[in-house]
Phi, psi and omega in degrees: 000145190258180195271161180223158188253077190288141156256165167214147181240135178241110171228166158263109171284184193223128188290084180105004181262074207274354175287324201284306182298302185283029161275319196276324188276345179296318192299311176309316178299278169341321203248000169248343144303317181311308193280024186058046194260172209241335193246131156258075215237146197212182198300197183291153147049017191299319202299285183291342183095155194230334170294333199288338218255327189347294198286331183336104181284211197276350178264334141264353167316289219270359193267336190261352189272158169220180172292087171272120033236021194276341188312161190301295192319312176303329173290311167280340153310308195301305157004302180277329195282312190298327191282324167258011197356099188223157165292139177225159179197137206194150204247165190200159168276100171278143133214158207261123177294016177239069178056331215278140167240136174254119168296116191233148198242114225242137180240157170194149180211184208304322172318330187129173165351121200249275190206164130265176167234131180232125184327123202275324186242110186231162199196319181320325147231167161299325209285310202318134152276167198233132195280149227238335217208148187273223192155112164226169189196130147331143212178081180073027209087342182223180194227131174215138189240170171219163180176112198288094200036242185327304193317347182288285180001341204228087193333311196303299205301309178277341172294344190266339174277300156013291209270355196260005170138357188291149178247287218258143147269072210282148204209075166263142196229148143255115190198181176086116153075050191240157181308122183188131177267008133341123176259144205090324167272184195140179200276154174281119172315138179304324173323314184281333153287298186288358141243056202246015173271279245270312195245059185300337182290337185282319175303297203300299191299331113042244156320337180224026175262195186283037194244326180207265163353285183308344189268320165274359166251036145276337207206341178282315195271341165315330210283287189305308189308328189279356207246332210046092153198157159297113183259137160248111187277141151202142193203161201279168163206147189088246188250128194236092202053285162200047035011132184253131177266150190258016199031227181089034136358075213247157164276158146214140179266150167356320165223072195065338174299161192267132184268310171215133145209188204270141148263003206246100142013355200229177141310133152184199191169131198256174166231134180218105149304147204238144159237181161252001175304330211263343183288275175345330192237344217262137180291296179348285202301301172319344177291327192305301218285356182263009218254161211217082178308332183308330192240040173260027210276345190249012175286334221240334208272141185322155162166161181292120178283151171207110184256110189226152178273182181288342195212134179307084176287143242286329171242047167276100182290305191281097172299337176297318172221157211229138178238170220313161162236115188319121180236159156250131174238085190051318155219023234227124173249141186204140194286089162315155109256158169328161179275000000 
């Protein structure tokens, strides 16, 4: 297997603006080709942008979705791949003609269409439906799975794409620097982003305290070590509806460690090689191969899904109870309720 060359990308999207976000990603693409990278990859929903969706009911919800892969955003992707030839990857709002909308993760290259990914835990509106099937696909050479912000949250989800052949994980998020009683995190004053030409120190510690960095090396390099595969993070940074998001676009190797990321206050984006020797030596893979299924039985067993985040989304009135989010659990749709 040959060495491969990943970018990951961080930029501040713009809400509903899907010309303005796919400008930013052409630029970005560009300027992760320049560094010879073969893969490009950016956030959940980088196009129309994702926080912004909360209140939407289902008809405009479906008015910002499109068709994949024939929709304008997919057209314009491929567009961009073929113009640097590069494999791209970027997440949108899909919709299905029996209504249904998915938060969805769109693969392309210069040929044309590759795959999708549809989010497994999507909790951000009610309108959303929740994608059913893992995804893992050949690639450049490499086996690569995806799994979409919350879907990191839940260890069985990258293990088991793990186990269906993934080396790479791509991990696109909106995430960081959120309402939480978890101590030391919560949101970043805005004051503190519009001004970060004048104070970058105030921001950056910010940023890399337990409000965001720190918080993702609690569970982000786990992800990769228990697992042996490379995780690739990209996530938005600066102001994303009404949150200032942290970037930290980042690599992470088999065995766990950061291969490359951003530091940087701006749009950007690294490139990190990849080999496969480190798939080869990574505890992960011996963890697999140790795994002793007869006493997972209770892994397996039905219950009610419930997918909720840390913080009171918009359209919840009654902060006291939060109502359910439709989930699938092997062929079966079933309802949580709340705690």
């Amino acid at each position: 297997m040959r060495a491969l060359r990943v970018a990951t990308a961080q930029f501040e999207n713009r809400d509903n603006d899907k010309a303005y976000n796919l400008g930013r990603i052409r630029e970005l693409t560009r300027r992760a080709a320049e560094q010879g990278a073969e893969i490009v990859s950016f956030h959940e929903a980088c196009i129309p942008a994702y926080s912004w969706i909360q209140p939407l009911g289902h008809a405009e919800l479906r008015a910002v979705a499109e068709p994949v892969p024939e929709g304008d955003s997919v057209q314009q992707l491929i567009a961009i791949a073929r113009e640097f030839d590069v494999v791209l990857m970027a997440g949108l709002l899909e919709r299905e003609p029996d209504g249904a909308v998915y938060n969805c993760y769109v693969v392309v290259g210069p040929q044309g269409y590759l795959t999708k990914f549809r989010k497994l835990h999507p909790f951000v509106n009610p309108h959303l439906s929740p994608g059913n099937e893992y995804r893992v696909i050949e690639l450049l050479g490499w086996k690569v799975g995806f799994l979409i912000c919350y879907d990191n949250n839940l260890p069985e989800n990258v293990r088991i794409t793990a186990m269906l052949g993934a080396e790479i994980v791509f991990m696109p998020h909106v995430t960081g620097c959120l309402p939480s009683k978890m101590p030391g995190r919560g949101v970043v004053p805005r004051a503190l982003w519009d001004n970060r030409q004048q104070d970058p120190v105030r921001l950056r510690q910010e940023f890399q305290g337990p409000k965001g960095r720190q918080w993702l090396m609690r569970w982000l390099p786990a992800r990769a070590y228990e697992n042996g595969v490379y995780a690739v993070f990209s996530n938005p940074i600066g102001w994303d509806y009404d949150t200032v998001k942290p970037g930290l676009a980042m690599i992470l190797d088999p065995f766990g460690e950061v291969l490359v990321e951003s530091h940087a206050l701006e749009d950007d984006v690294v490139v990190g090689l990849l080999t496969s020797e480190k798939l080869e030596l990574a505890s992960g893979l011996r963890y697999r191969k140790a795994r002793r299924p007869e006493l997972y039985s209770k892994l397996v067993e039905p219950q009610e899904s419930v997918t909720l985040p840390g913080w009171r989304r918009e359209h919840e009135p009654d902060p006291l109870r939060r109502p359910a989010v439709r989930c699938v659990i092997g062929d079966s749709d079933v309802r949580g309720e709340p705690e």
